[in-house]
C-alpha positions as CSV (number, residue, x, y, z in Angstrom):
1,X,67.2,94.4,113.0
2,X,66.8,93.8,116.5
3,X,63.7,90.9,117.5
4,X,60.7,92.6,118.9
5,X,59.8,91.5,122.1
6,X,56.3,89.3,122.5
7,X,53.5,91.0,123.2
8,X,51.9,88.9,125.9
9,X,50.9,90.5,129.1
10,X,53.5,90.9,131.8
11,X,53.4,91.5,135.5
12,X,52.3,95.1,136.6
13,X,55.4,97.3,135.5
14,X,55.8,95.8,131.8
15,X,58.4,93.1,133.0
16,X,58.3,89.5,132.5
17,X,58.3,87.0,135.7
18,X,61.5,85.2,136.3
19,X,60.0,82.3,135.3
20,X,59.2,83.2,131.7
21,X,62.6,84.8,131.6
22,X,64.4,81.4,130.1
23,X,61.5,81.1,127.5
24,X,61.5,84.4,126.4
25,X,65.6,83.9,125.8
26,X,65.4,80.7,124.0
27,X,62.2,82.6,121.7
28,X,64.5,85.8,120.5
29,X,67.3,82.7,120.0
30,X,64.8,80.7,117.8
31,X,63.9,83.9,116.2
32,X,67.3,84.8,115.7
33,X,68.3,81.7,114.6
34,X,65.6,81.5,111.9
35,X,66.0,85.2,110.5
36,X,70.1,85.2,110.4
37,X,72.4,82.9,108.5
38,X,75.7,82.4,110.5
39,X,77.8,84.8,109.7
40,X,81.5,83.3,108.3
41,X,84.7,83.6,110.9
42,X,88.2,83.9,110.6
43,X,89.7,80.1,110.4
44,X,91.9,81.3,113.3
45,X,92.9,84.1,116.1
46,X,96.2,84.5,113.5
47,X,93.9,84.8,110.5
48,X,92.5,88.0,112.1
49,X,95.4,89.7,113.1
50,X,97.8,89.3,110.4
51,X,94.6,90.5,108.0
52,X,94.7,93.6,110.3
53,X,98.5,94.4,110.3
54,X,98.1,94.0,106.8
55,X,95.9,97.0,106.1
56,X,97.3,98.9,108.8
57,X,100.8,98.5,107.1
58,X,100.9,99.8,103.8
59,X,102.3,102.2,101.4
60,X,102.1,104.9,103.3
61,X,104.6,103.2,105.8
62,X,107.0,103.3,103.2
63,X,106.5,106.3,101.6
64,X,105.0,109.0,103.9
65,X,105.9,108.6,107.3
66,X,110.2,108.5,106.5
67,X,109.4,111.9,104.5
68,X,107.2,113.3,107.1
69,X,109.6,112.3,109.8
70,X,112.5,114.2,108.3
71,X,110.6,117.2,107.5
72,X,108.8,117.2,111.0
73,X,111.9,117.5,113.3
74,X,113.5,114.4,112.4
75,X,113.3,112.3,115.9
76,X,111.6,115.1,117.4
77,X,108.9,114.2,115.4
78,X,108.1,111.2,117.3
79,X,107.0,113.0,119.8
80,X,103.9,114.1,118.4
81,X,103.4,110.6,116.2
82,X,103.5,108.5,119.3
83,X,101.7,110.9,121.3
84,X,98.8,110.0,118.8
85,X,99.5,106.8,118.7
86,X,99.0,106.3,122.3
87,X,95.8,108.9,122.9
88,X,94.2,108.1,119.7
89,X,95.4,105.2,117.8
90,X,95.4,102.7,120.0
91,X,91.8,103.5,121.9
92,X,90.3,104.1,118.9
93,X,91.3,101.0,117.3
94,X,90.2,99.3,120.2
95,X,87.1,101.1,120.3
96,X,86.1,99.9,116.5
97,X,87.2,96.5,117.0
98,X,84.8,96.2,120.3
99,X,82.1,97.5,118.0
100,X,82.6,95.1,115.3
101,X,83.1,91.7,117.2
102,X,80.1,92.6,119.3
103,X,77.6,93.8,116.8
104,X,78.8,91.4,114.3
105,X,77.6,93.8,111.7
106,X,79.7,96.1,109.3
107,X,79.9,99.4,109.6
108,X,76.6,101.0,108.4
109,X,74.5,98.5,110.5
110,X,76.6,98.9,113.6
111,X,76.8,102.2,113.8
112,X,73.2,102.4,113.2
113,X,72.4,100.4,116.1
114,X,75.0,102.2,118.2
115,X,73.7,106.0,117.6
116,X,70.6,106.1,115.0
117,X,71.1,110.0,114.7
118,X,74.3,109.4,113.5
119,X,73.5,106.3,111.6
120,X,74.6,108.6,108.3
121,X,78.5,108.0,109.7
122,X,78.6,104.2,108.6
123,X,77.7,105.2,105.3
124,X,80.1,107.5,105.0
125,X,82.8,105.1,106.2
126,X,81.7,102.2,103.3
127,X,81.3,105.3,100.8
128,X,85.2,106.4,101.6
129,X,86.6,102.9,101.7
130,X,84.9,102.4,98.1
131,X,86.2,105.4,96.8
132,X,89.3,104.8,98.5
133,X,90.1,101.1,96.5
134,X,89.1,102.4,93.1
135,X,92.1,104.8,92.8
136,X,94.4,102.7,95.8
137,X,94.8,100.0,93.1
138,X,96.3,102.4,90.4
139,X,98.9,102.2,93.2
140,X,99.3,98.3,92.5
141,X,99.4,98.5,88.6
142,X,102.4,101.0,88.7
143,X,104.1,98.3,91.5
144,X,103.0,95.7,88.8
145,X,104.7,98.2,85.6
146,X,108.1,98.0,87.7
147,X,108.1,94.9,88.6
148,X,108.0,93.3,85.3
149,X,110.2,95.7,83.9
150,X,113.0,94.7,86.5
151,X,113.9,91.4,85.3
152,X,116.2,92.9,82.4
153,X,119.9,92.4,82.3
154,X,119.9,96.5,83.0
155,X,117.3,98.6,84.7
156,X,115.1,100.8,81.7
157,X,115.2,103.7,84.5
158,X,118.7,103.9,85.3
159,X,120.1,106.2,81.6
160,X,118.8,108.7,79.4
161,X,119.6,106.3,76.0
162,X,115.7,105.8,75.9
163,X,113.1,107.0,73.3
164,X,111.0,108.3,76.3
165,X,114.0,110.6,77.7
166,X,114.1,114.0,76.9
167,X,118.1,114.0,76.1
168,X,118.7,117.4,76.7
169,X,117.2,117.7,79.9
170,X,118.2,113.9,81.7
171,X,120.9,113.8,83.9
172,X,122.1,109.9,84.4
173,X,122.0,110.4,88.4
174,X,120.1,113.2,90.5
175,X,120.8,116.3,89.0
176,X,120.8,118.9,92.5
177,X,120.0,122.1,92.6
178,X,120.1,122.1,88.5
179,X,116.3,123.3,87.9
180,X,116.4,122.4,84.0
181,X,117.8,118.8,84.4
182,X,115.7,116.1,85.5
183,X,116.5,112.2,86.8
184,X,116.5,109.5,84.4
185,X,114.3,107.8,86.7
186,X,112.4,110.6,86.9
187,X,111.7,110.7,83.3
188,X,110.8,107.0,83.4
189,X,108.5,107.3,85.8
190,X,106.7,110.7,84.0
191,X,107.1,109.6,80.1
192,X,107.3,105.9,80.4
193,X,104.8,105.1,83.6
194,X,102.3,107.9,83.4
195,X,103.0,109.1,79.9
196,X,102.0,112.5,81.9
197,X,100.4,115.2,80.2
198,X,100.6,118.7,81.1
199,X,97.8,119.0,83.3
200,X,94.4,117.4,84.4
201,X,92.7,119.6,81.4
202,X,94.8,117.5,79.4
203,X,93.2,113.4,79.7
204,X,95.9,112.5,76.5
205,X,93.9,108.9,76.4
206,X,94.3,105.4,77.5
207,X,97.3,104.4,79.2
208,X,97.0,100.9,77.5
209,X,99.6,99.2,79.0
210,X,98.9,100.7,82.8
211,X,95.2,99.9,81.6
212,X,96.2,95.8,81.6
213,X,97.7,96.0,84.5
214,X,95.0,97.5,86.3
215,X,92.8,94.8,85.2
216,X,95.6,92.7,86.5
217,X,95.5,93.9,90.0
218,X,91.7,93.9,90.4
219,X,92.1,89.7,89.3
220,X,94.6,89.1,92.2
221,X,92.5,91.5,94.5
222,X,89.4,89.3,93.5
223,X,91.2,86.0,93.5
224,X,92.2,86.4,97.1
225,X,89.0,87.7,98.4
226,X,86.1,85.9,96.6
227,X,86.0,83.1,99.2
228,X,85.2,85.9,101.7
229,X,87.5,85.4,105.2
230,X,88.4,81.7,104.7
231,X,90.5,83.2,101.7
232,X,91.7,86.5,102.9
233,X,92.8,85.1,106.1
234,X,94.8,82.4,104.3
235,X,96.8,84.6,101.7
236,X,97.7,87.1,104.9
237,X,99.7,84.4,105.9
238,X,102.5,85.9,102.9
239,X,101.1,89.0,102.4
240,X,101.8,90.3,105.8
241,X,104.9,88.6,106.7
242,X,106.8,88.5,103.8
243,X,107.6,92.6,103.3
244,X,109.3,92.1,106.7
245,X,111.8,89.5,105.2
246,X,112.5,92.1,102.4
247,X,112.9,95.0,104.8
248,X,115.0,93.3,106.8
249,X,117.5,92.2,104.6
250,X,117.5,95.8,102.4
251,X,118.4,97.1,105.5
252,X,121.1,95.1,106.3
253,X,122.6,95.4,102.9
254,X,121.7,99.5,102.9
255,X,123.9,99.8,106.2
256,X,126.7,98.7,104.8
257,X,127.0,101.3,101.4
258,X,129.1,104.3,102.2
259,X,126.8,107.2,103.2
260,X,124.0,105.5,104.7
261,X,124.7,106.4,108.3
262,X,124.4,109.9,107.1
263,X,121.2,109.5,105.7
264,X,119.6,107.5,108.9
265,X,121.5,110.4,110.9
266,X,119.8,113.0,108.8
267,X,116.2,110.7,109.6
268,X,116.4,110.8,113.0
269,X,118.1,114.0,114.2
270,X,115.8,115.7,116.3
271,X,114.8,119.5,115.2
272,X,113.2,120.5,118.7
273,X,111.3,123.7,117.0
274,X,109.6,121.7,115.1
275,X,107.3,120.6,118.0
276,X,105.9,124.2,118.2
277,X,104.7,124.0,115.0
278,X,100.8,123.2,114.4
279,X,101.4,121.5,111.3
280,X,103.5,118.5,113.0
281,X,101.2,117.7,114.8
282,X,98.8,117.7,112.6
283,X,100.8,115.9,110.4
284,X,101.5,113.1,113.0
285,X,97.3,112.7,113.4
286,X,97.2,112.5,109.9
287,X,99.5,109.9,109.6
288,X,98.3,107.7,112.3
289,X,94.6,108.3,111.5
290,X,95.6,106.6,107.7
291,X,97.7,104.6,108.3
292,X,95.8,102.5,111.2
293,X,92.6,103.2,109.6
294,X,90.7,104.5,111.8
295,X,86.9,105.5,109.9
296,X,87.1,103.8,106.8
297,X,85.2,101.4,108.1
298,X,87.9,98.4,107.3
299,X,88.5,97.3,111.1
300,X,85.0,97.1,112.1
301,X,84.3,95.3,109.2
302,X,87.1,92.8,109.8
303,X,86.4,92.5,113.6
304,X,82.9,91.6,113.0
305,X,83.6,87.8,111.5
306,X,85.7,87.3,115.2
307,X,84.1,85.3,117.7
308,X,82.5,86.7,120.2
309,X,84.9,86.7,123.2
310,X,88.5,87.1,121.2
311,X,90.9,89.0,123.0
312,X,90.5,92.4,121.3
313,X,93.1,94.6,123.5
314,X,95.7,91.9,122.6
315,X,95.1,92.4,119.2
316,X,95.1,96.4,119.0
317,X,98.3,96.6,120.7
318,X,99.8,94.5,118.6
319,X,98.5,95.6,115.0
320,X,99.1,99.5,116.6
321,X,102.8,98.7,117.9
322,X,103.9,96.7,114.4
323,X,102.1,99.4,112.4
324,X,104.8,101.7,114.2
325,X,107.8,99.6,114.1
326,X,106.9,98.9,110.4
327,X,107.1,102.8,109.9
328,X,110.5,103.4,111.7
329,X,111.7,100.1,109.9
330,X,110.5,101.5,106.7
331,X,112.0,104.9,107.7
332,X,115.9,103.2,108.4
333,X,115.3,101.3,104.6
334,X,115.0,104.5,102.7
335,X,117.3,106.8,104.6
336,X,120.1,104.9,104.5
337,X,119.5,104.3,100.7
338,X,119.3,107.8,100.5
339,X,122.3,108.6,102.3
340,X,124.4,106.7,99.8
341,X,122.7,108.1,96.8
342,X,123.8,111.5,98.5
343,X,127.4,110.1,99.0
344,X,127.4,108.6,95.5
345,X,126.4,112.1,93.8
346,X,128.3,114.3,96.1
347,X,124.9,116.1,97.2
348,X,123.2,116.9,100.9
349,X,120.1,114.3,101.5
350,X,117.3,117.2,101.3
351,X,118.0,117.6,97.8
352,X,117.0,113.9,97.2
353,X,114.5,113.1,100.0
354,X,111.0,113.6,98.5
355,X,107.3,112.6,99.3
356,X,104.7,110.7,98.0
357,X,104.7,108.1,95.0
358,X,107.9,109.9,94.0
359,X,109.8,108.6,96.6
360,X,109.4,105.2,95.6
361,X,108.7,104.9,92.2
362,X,111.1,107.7,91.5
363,X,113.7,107.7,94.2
364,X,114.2,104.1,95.0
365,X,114.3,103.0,91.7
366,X,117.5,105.0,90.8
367,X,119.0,104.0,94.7
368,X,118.3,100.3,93.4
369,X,119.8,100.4,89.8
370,X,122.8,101.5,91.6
371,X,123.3,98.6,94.0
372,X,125.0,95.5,93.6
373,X,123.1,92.4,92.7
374,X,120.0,94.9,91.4
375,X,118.5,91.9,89.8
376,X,117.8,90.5,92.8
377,X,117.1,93.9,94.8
378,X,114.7,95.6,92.1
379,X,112.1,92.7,92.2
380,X,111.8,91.7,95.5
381,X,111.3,95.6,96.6
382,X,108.3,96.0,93.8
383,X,107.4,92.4,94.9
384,X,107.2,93.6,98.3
385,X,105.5,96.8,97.6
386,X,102.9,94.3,96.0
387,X,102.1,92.4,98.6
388,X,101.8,96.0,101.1
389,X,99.4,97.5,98.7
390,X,97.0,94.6,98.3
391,X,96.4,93.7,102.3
392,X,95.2,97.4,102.4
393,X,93.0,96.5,99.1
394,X,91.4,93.5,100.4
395,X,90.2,95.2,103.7
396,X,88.9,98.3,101.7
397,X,87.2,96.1,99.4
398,X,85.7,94.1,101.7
399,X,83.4,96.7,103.9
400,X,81.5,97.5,100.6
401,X,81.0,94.0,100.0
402,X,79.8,93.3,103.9
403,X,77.5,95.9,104.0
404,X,75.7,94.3,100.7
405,X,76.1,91.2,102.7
406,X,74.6,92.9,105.6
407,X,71.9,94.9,104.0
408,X,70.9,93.2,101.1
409,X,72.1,89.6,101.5
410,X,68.8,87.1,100.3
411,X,67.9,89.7,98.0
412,X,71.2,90.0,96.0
413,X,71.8,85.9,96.5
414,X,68.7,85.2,95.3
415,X,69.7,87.4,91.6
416,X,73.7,86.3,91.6
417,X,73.0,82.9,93.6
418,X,76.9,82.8,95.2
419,X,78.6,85.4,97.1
420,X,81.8,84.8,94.7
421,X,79.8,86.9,91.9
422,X,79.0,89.7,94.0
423,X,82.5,89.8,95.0
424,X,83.3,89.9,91.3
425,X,80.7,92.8,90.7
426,X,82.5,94.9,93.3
427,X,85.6,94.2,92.0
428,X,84.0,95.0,88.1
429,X,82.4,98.5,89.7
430,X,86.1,99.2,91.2
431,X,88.3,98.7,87.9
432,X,85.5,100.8,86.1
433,X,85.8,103.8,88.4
434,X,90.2,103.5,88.4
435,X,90.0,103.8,84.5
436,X,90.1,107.7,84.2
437,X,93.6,107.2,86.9
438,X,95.3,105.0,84.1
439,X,94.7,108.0,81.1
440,X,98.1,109.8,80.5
441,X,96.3,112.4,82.4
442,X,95.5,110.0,85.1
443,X,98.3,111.3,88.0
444,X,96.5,114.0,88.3
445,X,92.9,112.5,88.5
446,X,95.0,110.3,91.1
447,X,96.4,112.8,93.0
448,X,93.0,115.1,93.3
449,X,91.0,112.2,94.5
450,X,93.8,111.3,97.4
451,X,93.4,114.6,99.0
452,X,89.9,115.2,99.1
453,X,90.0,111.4,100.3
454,X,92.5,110.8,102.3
455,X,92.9,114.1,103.8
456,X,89.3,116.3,103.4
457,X,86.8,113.7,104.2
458,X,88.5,111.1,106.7
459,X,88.4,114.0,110.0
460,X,85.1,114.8,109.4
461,X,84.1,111.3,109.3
462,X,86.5,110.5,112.2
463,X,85.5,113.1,114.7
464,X,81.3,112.4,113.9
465,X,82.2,108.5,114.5
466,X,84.0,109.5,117.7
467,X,81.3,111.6,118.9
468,X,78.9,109.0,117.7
469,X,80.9,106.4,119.9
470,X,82.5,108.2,122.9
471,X,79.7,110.9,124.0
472,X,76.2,109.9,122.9
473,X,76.9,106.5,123.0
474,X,78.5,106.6,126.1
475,X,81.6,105.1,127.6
476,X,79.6,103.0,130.2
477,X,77.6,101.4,127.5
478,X,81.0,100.7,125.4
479,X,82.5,99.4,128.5
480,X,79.4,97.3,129.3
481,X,79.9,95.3,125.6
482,X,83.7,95.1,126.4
483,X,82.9,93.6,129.8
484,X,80.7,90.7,128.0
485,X,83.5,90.5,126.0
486,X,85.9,89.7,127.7
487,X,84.7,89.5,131.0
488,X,86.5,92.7,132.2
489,X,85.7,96.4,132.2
490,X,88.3,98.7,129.8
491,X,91.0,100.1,132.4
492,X,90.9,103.8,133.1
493,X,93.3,104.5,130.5
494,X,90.4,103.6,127.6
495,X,88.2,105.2,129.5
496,X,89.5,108.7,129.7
497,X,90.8,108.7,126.3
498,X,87.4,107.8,125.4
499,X,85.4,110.4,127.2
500,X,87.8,113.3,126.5
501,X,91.3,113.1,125.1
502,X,90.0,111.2,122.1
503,X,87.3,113.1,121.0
504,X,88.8,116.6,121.9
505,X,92.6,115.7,120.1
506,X,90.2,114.9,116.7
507,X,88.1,118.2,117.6
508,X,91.1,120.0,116.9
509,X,92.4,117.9,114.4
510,X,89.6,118.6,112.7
511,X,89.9,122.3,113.2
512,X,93.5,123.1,112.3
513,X,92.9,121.2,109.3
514,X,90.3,123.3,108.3
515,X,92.3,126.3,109.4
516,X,95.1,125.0,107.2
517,X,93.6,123.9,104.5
518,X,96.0,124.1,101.7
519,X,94.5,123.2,97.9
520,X,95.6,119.9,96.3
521,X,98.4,120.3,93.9
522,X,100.8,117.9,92.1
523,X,104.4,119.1,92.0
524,X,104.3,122.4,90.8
525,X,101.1,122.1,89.2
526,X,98.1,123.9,90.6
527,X,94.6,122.6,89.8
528,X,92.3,124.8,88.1
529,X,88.9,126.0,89.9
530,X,86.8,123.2,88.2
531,X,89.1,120.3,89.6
532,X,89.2,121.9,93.4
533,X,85.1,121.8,92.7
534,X,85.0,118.3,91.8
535,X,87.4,117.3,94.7
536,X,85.1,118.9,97.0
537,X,82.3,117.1,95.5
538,X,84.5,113.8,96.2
539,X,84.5,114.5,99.5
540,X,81.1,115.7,100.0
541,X,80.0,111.7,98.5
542,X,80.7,110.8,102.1
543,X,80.3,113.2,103.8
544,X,76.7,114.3,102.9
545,X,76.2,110.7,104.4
546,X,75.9,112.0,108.1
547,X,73.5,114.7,107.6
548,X,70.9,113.1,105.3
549,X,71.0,110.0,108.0
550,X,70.3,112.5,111.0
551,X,67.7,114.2,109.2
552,X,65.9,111.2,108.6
553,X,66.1,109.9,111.3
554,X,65.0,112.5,112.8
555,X,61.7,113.3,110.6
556,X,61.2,109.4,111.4
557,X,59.9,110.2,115.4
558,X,57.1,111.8,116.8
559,X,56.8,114.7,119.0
560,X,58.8,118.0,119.3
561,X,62.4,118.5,117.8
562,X,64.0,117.8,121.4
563,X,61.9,114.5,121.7
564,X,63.2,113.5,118.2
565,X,66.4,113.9,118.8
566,X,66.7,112.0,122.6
567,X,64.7,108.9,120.6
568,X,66.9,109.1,118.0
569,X,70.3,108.7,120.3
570,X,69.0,106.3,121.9
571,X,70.7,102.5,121.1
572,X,69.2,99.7,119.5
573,X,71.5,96.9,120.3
574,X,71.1,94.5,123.1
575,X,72.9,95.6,126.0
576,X,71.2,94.0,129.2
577,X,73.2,90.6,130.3
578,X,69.8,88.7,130.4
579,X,69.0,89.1,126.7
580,X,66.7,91.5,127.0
581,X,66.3,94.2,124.8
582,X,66.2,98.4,125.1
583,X,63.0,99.7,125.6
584,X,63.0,101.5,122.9
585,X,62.0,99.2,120.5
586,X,58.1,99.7,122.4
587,X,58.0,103.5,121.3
588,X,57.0,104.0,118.5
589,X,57.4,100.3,116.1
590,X,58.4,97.1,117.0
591,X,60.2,96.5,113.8
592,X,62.7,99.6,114.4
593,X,64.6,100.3,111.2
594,X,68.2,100.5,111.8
595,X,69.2,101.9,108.3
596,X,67.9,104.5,106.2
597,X,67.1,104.2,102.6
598,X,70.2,104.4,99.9
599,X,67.7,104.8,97.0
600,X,65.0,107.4,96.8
């Protein structure tokens, strides 16, 4: 909440003299002082941005972009990705980390103070980071399954000798074009992982053993996070870095199988008619929009415990340029593995190539029990797989808890009395909500709640953050903060990527994906009615955010509807350079209320 300024008599005109100018600072410092515990900062510039790369480099890296990229137009496809990269990832990175480090607020409170009338948005983004972690961390128990099952003297996924196969239908390698055979690894991942039933009508139970592990992955989530920044910003330090020393070296031993130059070939041979496609491009927004996070919330969060004049641009180039590189890297790893599991069954690469969890819990898996030294290979990939998932956790995680922080802060200290047991709650409220994703039903629960995530929600709440920001905000008043920032307005480059390219590539974004909407499925499997009703109630948890927030906002000024809705854009946060703050905080109540009401 903004300090209301004193109500002593000014000059004529409202303004204070020059002379009570340097009171009047030090007063609204006092007052700040007095009302505000300090917030908590990174232990270092390093802290910040390897907690950054880290949740901008996750599975998806691994997973998504190599399949998208070879069913987009191979290289041709990096046309479009970087073309987002450049027009939207990077300014809007930089965009949300300017927010953050100024305000020093998470997302709901920042956004509030940046555009009231759209104060709904910053809900929306905690609301879709939460939902986001409670099925994310399923991700992290099946890394967890694999990994301690790798450690045998043979692989359980590599023949069909297993209780769990179904003999007549397992095929000891990839099977081709035969419809009725399926992998062993396959099987292992469907009967032994998920213990899969035949559809989402069918819940089959616990999962019991996936169940422990779950719990397992919320207790390393919680024990790297309870200590807030100081301990998130230290455990970066391996959790970022050390995937690259695993990628590294799998690639250097991939290149040498026979067939993996045909795979990496088949990765990055460009399909030029790809590029007329809508869908490629859609798919290339997609993919930077989730993998840099852009409106979950996550890097406003995180920006908002920097200091106030750390070199922002620095550090969106570089988390937007490793996120890339990571994705290409990630893209070379798989290919080439796939390329010699093609040579090794005597089969083209698109009939192993596949997307999703499959392709590394499914297709990997079988690459890996075929190399030499797999005892070494099999757990340092899961291992590394690990450590990608949880940076993305810990950033998800943590914009629920700083909004508490933000919002409720004495009251919920003065009922847990440390910040470690809210933490723990958060953590509690997470595993709860990931239990029905561990039933041998649970894969499709999973896969239903990543679409309408992931897919459904995250435009809308990009483009309404964008218009929030960019247009009613203003790109003056966002290069005003950046100037006190760091001392330099944005270059023209921001700046017209702000005020039009941004907003009007997510515009349509937004629109083709409505235009293109295509149902979730899983496979082959088609969700009935019901389920495509709940996933749109998934989405519409965050969503309905924005609108509620506008509409009270609205109903909260006086006058006619145009009135309302000027006051209502209007910014709360201090933007003059002498402390001074924006006149609207005299229209209507001096204690303006940034947030609207969660509970009715």
């Amino acid at each position: 909440m903004e300090i209301p300024t004193a109500n002593s008599k000014g000059p004529p005109g409202g303004r204070d003299s020059d002379a009570l100018k340097p009171l009047r600072r030090q007063m609204i410092t006092a007052s700040r002082v007095g009302a505000e515990a300090p917030r908590p900062t990174w232990g270092g510039r390093l802290d910040f941005i390897l907690a950054s790369v880290g949740y901008a480099v996750g599975l998806g890296n691994v997973w998504r972009f190599p399949y998208l990229c070879y069913s987009s137009g191979g290289g041709a496809f990096m046309v479009p990705y970087l073309t987002m990269v450049i027009l939207c990832g990077i300014p809007l990175l930089f965009m949300e980390f300017s927010i953050g480090q100024y305000t020093r607020l998470g997302p709901v409170h920042a956004l509030a103070k940046i555009c009231p009338l759209l104060k709904g948005v910053g809900v929306a983004t905690v609301v879709i980071s939460f939902v986001f972690s409670t099925y994310y961390n399923v991700l992290m128990s099946w890394a967890l399954y694999y990994l301690f099952h790798s450690f045998g003297s043979t692989l359980p996924w590599k023949s069909c000798n297993n209780t769990w196969n179904e003999v007549g239908n397992c095929s000891s390698g990839f099977p081709g074009n035969s419809t009725h055979l399926q992998s062993a690894s396959q099987q292992f991942f469907d009967h032994r992982v998920l213990q899969k039933t035949k559809g989402i009508e069918e819940s089959g139970g616990l999962h019991w053993e996936l169940f422990g592990y779950l719990i397992l992955s919320w207790v390393i989530v919680y024990l790297c996070i309870f200590k807030g920044v100081k301990s998130t910003g230290k455990v970066v330090y391996f959790t970022a870095v050390f995937p690259y020393f695993i990628l590294i070296a799998l690639l250097i031993n991939n290149v040498q199988l026979p067939g993996a130059v045909n795979g990496i070939l088949y990765f990055v041979t460009p399909v030029w008619g790809k590029l007329f496609e809508v869908k490629v491009w859609l798919n290339a927004a997609a993919q930077v929009f989730n993998s840099v996070g852009i409106a979950f919330g996550s890097m406003i969060s995180m920006a908002s415990y920097n200091k106030f004049n750390n070199n922002i641009l620095r550090d969106s180039l570089i988390v937007s340029f490793t996120n890339s590189f990571t994705s290409l890297l990630a893209g070379f790893v798989i290919f080439s593995a796939i390329g010699y599991m093609a040579h090794i069954h005597n089969l083209p690469v698109e009939n192993i190539a596949t997307d999703g969890p499959g392709l590394v819990f499914v297709v990997y898996p079988e690459v890996l029990s075929t190399m030499p030294v797999f005892q070494l290979w099999a757990p340092l990939f899961f291992f590394m797989l690990l450590c990608l998932g949880l940076d993305s956790q810990f950033a998800t995680v943590e914009v629920a808890i700083t909004f508490i922080k933000d919002e409720f802060g004495p009251q919920v200290l003065r009922f847990l009395k440390r910040e470690e047991l809210l933490t723990l709650v958060m953590c509690s409220i997470g595993f709860l909500l990931g239990i029905p994703h561990v039933t041998k039903g649970g894969i499709y629960v999973f896969q239903l709640m990543d679409h309408y995530t992931a897919v459904v929600s995250l435009m809308f709440l990009a483009f309404f953050e964008v218009v929030a920001v960019c247009w009613i905000f203003g790109v003056p008043r966002l290069s005003s903060i950046v100037k006190r920032m760091q001392g330099n307005n944005p270059n023209i480059y921001f700046r017209v990527c702000w005020l039009l390219l941004s907003p009007l590539l997510v515009l349509c974004i937004l629109i083709s994906s409505i235009v293109y909407y295509t149902p979730a499925h899983y496979g082959e499997y088609s969700y009935p009615g019901w389920a495509e009703a709940v996933g749109w109630c998934v989405s519409l948890v965050s969503i309905i955010w924005i609108p509620l927030g506008a509409i009270q906002e609205i109903k909260r000024h006086k006058g006619s509807l145009l009135q309302r809705l000027k006051t209502a854009m209007i910014p709360t946060i201090d933007l003059d350079a002498d402390g001074s703050l924006p006149e609207k905080q005299n229209l209507e109540n001096p204690e303006l209320e940034t947030t609207f009401t969660l509970v009715a």
